[in-house]
C-alpha positions, 0 to 999 in steps of 0.5 A, a space after each residue: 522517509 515515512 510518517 505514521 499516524 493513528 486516527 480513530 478510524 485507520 492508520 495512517 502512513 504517508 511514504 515521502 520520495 527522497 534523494 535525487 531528481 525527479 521526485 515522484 508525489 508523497 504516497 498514502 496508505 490508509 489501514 482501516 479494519 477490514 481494506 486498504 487504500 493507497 493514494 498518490 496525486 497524479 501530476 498528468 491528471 491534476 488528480 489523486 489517485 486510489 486503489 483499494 485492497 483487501 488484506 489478503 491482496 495486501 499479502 500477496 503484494 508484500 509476499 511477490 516482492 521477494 520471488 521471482 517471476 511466476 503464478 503463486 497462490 499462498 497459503 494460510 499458515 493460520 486456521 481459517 473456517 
């Protein structure tokens, strides 16, 4: 299960832990114009937690999850300077 919510800043999207036992903590990710971060509380710690991406990190995580073990580098389909 998710939410999203639009704020003057970012896009908010909280990714919720459904179904069995052990349930692991709500997962925030937060799209602002130029990065993203993505925050979860760590139990072991007692304290939140938070990466930042740029975007071009963003699309390689979105694009490793569908390939298999290896090096890749993507290139842009779009013209870039």
């Amino acid at each position: 299960m998710f939410t999203i919510e639009h704020t003057f800043d970012a896009t908010e999207i909280v990714l919720i832990d459904e179904g069995s036992s052990p349930l692991h903590e709500d997962v925030t990710i937060r799209s602002y114009s130029d990065y993203v971060t993505v925050e979860q509380f760590d139990n072991h710690s007692d304290q939140k937690q938070k990466i930042t991406l740029s975007y071009k990190q963003l699309s390689d995580l979105a694009a490793s999850l569908n390939l298999p073990e290896g090096a890749y580098q993507l290139q842009s389909t779009r013209n870039e300077p």
